[in-house]
C-alpha positions in Angstrom: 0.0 0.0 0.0 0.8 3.5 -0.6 1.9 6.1 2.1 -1.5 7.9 1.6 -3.6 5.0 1.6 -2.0 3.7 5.1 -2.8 7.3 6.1 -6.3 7.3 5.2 -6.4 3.9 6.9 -5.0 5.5 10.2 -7.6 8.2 10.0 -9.8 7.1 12.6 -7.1 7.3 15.0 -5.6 10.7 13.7 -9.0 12.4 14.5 -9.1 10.5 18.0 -5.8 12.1 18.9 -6.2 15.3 17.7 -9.8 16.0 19.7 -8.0 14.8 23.1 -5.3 17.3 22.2 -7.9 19.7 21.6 -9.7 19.0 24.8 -6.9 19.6 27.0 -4.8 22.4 26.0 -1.6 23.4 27.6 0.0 26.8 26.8 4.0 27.6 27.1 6.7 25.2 27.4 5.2 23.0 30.2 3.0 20.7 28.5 2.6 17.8 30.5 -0.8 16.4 29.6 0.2 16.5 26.0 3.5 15.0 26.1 1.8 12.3 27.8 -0.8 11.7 25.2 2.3 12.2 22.3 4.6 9.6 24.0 1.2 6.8 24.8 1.0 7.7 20.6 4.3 6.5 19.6 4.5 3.6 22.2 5.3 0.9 20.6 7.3 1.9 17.4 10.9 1.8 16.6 11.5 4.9 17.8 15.0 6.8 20.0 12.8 9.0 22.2 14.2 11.6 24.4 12.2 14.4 25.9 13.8 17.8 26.8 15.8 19.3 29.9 14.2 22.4 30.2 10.6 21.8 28.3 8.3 18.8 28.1 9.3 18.6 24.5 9.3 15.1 22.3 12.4 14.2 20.0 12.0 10.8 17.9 14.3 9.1 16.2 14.0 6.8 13.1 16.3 4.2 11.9 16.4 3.5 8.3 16.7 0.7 6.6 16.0 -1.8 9.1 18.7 -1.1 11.8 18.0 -1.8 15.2 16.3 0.8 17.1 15.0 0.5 20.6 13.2 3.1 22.6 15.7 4.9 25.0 14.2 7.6 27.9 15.9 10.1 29.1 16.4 13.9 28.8 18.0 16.2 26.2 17.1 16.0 22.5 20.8 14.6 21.2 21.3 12.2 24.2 19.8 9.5 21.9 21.7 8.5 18.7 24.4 11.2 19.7 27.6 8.5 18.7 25.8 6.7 15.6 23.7 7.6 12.7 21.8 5.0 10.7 22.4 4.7 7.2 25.3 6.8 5.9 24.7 9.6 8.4 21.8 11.4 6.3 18.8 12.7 8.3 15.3 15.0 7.9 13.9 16.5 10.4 10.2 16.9 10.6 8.4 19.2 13.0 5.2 19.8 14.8 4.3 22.2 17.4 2.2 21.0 20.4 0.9 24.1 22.7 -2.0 26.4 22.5 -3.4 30.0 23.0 -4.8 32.1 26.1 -8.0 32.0 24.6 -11.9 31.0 25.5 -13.1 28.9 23.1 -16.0 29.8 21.5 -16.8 27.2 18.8 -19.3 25.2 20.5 -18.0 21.8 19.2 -18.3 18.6 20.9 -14.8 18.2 21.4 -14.4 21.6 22.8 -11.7 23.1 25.3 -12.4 21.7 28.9 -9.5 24.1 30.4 -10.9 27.5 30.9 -9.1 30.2 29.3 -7.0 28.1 26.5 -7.3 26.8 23.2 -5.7 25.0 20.3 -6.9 28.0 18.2 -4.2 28.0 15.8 -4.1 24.4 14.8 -1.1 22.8 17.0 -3.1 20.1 17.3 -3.8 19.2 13.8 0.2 19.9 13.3 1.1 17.3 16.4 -1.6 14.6 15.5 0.0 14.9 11.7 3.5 14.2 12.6 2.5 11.2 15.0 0.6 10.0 11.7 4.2 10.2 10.0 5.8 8.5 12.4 3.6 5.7 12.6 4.0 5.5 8.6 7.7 5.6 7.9 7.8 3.1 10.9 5.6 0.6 9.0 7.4 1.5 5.8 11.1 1.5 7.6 12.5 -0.4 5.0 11.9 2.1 2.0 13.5 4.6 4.6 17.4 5.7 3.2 18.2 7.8 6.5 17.4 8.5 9.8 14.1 10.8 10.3 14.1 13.2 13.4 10.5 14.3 14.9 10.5 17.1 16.7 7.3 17.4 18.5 7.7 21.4 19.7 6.1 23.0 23.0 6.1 26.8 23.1 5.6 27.8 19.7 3.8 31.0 20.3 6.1 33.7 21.7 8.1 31.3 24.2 11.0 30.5 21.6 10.4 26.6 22.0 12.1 26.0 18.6 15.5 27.9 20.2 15.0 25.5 23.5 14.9 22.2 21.3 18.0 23.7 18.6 19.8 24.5 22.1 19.7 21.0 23.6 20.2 19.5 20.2 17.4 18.5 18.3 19.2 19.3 14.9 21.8 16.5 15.6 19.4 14.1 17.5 20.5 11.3 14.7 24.0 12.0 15.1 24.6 13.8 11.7 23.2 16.8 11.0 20.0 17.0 9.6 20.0 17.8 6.0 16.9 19.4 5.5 13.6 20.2 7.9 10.2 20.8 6.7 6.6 21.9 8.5 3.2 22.0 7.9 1.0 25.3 9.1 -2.9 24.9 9.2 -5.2 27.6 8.2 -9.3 27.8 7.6 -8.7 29.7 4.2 -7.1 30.3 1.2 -8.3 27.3 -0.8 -10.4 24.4 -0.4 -9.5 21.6 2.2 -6.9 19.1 1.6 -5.2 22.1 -0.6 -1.3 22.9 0.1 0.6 26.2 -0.4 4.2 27.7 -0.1 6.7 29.6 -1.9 10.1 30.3 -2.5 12.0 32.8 0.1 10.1 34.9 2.6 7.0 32.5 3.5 6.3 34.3 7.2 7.0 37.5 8.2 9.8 38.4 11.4 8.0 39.9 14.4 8.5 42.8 17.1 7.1 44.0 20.3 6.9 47.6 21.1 6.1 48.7 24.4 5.7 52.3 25.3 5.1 54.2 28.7 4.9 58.0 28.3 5.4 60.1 31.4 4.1 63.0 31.9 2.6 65.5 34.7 -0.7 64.9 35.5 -3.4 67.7 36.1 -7.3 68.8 35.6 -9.1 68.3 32.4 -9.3 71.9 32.4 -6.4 73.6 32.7 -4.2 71.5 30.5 -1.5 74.0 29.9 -0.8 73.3 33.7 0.2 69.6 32.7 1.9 68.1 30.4 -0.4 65.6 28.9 1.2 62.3 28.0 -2.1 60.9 26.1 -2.1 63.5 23.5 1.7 62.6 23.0 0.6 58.8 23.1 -2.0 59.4 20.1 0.7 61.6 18.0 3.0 58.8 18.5 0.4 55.8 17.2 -0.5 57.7 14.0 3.2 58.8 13.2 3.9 55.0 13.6 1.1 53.6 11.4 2.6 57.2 8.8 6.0 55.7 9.4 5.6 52.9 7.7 3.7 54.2 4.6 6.5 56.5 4.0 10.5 55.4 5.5 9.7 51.8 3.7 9.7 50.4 0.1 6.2 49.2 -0.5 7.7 45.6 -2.0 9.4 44.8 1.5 6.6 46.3 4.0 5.9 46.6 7.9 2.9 46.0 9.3 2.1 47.4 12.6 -0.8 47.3 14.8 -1.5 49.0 18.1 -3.2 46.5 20.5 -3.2 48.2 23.6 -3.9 51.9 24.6 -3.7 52.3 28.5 -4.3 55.7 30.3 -6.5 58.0 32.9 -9.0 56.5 35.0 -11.3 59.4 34.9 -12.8 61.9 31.8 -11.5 65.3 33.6 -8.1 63.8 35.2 -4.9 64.1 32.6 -3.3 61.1 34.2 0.7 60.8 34.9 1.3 58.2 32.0 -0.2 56.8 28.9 0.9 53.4 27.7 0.5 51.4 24.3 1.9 48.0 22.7 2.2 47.0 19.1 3.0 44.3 16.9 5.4 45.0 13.9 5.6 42.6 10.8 8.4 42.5 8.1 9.5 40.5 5.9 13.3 40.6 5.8 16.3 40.9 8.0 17.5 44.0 6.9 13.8 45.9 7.1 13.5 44.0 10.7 16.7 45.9 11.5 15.9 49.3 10.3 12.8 49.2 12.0 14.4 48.5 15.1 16.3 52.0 14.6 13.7 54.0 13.4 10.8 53.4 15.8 12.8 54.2 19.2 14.5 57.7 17.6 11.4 58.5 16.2 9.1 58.3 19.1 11.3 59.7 21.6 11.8 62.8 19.2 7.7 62.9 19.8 8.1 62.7 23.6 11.0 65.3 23.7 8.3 67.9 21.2 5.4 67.3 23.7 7.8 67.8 26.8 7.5 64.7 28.3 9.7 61.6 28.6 9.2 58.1 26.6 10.6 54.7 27.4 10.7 53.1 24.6 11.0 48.9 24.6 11.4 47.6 21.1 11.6 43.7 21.4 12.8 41.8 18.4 10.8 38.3 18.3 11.6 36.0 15.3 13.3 36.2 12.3 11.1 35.9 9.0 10.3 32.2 8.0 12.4 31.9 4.9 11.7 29.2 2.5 14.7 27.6 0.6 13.7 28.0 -3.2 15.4 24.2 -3.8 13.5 22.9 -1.2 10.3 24.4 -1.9 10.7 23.0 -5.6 10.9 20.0 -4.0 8.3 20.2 -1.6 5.5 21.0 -4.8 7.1 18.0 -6.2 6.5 15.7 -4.2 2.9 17.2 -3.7 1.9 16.7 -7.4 3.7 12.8 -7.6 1.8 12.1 -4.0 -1.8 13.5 -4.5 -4.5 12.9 -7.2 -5.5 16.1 -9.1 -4.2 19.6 -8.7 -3.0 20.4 -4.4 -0.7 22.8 -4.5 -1.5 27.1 -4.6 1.8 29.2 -5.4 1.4 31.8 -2.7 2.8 35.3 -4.7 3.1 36.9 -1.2 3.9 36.3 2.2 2.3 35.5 4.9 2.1 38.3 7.8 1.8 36.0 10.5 5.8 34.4 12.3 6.5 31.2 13.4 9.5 30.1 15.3 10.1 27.3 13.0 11.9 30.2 11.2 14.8 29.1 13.8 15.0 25.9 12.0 15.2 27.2 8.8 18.2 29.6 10.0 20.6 27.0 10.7 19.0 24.0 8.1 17.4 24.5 4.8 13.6 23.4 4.2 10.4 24.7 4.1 7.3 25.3 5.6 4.0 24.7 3.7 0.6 25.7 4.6 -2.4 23.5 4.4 -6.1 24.7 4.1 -8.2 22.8 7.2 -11.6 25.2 5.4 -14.6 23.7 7.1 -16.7 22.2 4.6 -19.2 25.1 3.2 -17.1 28.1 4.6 -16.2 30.8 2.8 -12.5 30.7 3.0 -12.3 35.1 3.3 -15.0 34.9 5.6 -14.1 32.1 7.8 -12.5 32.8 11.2 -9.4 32.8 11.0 -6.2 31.3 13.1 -6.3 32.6 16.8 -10.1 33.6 16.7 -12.1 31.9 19.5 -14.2 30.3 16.9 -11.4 29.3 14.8 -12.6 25.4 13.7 -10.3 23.0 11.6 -11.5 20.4 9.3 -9.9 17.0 10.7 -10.3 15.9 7.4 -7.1 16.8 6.3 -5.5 14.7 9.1 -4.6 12.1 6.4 -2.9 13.9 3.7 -1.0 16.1 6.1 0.7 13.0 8.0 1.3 11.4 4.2 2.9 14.5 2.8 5.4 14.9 6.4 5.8 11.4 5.4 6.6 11.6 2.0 9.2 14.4 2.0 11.5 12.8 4.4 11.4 10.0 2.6 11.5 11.3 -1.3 14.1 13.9 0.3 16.1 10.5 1.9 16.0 8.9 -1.6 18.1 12.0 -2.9 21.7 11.4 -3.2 22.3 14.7 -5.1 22.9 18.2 -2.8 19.8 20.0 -4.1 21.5 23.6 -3.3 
C-alpha cells in the first residue's frame, strides 16, 4: 500500500488524537498532559525517544533501513543516537508544534476546550496529530527509509521560543549527523479548499517585534491642560506617526505592518493622568527591514516625547526572524505534492504571509520549508471564515490524512536524494 492510503487507513485514529489534544490544552513550554498523550502515541514503534531538559518537548528518532532501534528515555534532545547515525549519516527533520493560546473557546464543538481560558486556536493540534501519523508511517514502511528521520514534537511555539529551547539542547543533531533538511506544515481555515497545500520560495512568514511604550508626563485637571503636560495626546501623535511611518521610510515591495493592541491611560474623563501606555505588533519581511525598524521606531518616538515635553521609554523587542523558505527545497516540496496527491494540491502563494513562526529558527541553521495547508470547514467561505487565533477558529480534521502522508513523504522522497539539491 501507498503512504496515503495507510494514512487514510489511520484516520480514525488521527481524528481521536487530535480531539483529546484539543480537549486539553496546555499553553507555554510546560506541557505535561500532551506530552503524555504524544509519548502513549508513539509507544510501541521503533523509535530513539528523548524528551527535553528544560521543556516537556518530544524528540524521535528513526532508523532506516532496518537497523535496530529500541526506545531509549531520558532527557536532552541529542542524548539519543548522539555517537551513531543509521544509514550513511543522512537525516530530515520533521516538526510539529504542540501548545495552545490564552484564549476562550467559543466554537461550541463537541470536542471543545475543557481548560478555561485556552485553546488549540491556531491548529497545533492538527500539526502534532499529523506528525504522529508520520511516524507511525515511515515506521511501518522503515524499510523504503534511506536515512534517519528526526521528529520534533515542539512545545512553546507561540512567543516562548520553543524552537531555540529544542536547537539548544540538540534536536538538529538528535540522529547524530546533522539533519539535511527540515520541513513543516501550518494549518489555516482559508485560502483554498481543504486538503489544498501552499508555499513559496523565500520569505513565506514575516519576522515579528514588540513595542512597548510608557509615556510620562505631569498629571493635572481636564481643564487647565497648559498646567500639565499631557502624556495621552503625545501617546496618540506617536500611534498615528507610527502607522505614517511605515507608509512613507519603507519600500512598499518589503513592507511593515504594525498594529497597536493596547492603549492604556487615565481613569477618569476630567483627570490628565501621569502616564499613557501602548503596545504594538510589527511585521516585516526581511532581515534588513527587521533591523531598520528596530532603529527608526525608538529615535522617532522619543523625538515625539522630547516635542510634547514629556519623557518616553521606549522597549522595542525583536521576536523572530522571518520564515524563509529555501527555493530548492520548496521545488521540491511541490514535487512531491503533485507525484503524491491525485489532481491539482498545491496554490503558489505570490506573497507572504504576515503571520511568524519560530520554526523560522530551524530554517536559519537548516534548509527546508514550511508549507501551509487549508483545514476550510466544509461550506465556509475561506475570506470569511475565522481565521487562526479567533475563538471560533474550527479546523476540518479531514485533512489529518494527507498532512501525515505529505510529512511522510518528504522525508522520505528527500532520503531517496543522493544529489545536494543547493
Amino acid at each position: 500500500m501507498s503512504l496515503v492510503e495507510d494514512a487514510l487507513d489511520m484516520a480514525d485514529d488521527l481524528v481521536r488524537l487530535r480531539r483529546e489534544l484539543h480537549r486539553e490544552p496546555e499553553i507555554g513550554l510546560r506541557l505535561p498532559r500532551t506530552q503524555e498523550k504524544v509519548l502513549a502515541a508513539l509507544a510501541g514503534l521503533p523509535l530513539e525517544i528523548t524528551t527535553g531538559r528544560r521543556t516537556t518537548s518530544v524528540t524521535a528518532v528513526l532508523r532506516g533501513h532496518g537497523e535496530p532501534a529500541g526506545r531509549t528515555s531520558g532527557t536532552g534532545a541529542n542524548r539519543a543516537g548522539k555517537d551513531r547515525a543509521g544509514a550513511g549519516g543522512r537525516a530530515v527533520l520533521l516538526r510539529g508544534d504542540m501548545d495552545a493560546l490564552p484564549v476562550q473557546e467559543a466554537t461550541g464543538l463537541p470536542y471543545a476546550s475543557t481548560v478555561d481560558g485556552a485553546m488549540h486556536a491556531c491548529g497545533h493540534d492538527l500539526h502534532t496529530a499529523m506528525l504522529v501519523g508520520a511516524a507511525r508511517l515511515l515506521c511501518a514502511h522503515r524499510e523504503r527509509v534511506a536515512g534517519d528521520v528526526v521528529f520534533m514534537f515542539q512545545p512553546g511555539e507561540e512567543g516562548w521560543e520553543g524552537a531555540r529551547a529544542m536547537i539548544d539542547e540538540g534536536v538538529l543533531d538528535a540522529a547524530g549527523a546533522r539533519a539535511e533538511a527540515a520541513y513543516a506544515l501550518h494549518v489555516f481555515p482559508a485560502f483554498a479548499a481543504a486538503g489544498s497545500f501552499a508555499s513559496r520560495a523565500g520569505t513565506m512568514l514575516a519576522a515579528s517585534a514588540s513595542l512597548l511604550v510608557t509615556v510620562r508626563g505631569e498629571g493635572g485637571h481636564g481643564s487647565t491642560p497648559h498646567r500639565a503636560q499631557d502624556p495621552v495626546v503625545a501617546a496618540a501623535e506617536m500611534i498615528t506617526a507610527l502607522q505614517t511611518m511605515v507608509t512613507r521610510r519603507f519600500d512598499v515591495f518589503d513592507p511593515v505592518v504594525l498594529t497597536v493592541g493596547v492603549v492604556k491611560a487615565g481613569t477618569r474623563r476630567n483627570v490628565i493622568p501621569e502616564t499613557a501606555r501602548f503596545e504594538a505588533t510589527i511585521r516585516s519581511f526581511s532581515a534588513g527591514t527587521a533591523a531598520r525598524v528596530g532603529e527608526l521606531v525608538p529615535r522617532m518616538l522619543t523625538g515625539i516625547a522630547d516635542a510634547h515635553g514629556v519623557d518616553a521609554e521606549v522597549e522595542y523587542i525583536p521576536e523572530r526572524p522571518p520564515t524563509v523558505n529555501d527555493p530548492a527545497e520548496t521545488a521540491f516540496a511541490r514535487d512531491v505534492i503533485a507525484e503524491t496527491f491525485d489532481g491539482p494540491r498545491h496554490v503558489a502563494l505570490e506573497h507572504p504571509i504576515a503571520g511568524s513562526e519560530d520554526f523560522s529558527r530551524v530554517l536559519a541553521e537548516v534548509p527546508g520549508a514550511m508549507l501551509a495547508l487549508s483545514a476550510l470547514p466544509p461550506g465556509a467561505d475561506p475570506e470569511k471564515a475565522p481565521f487562526n487565533h479567533s475563538p471560533r477558529a474550527v479546523f476540518d480534521d479531514a485533512v489529518l490524512p494527507s498532512g501525515a502522508a505529505l510529512l511522510a513523504e518528504l522525508a522520505r522522497r528527500r532520503l531517496d536524494r543522493r544529489e545536494d539539491l543547493s
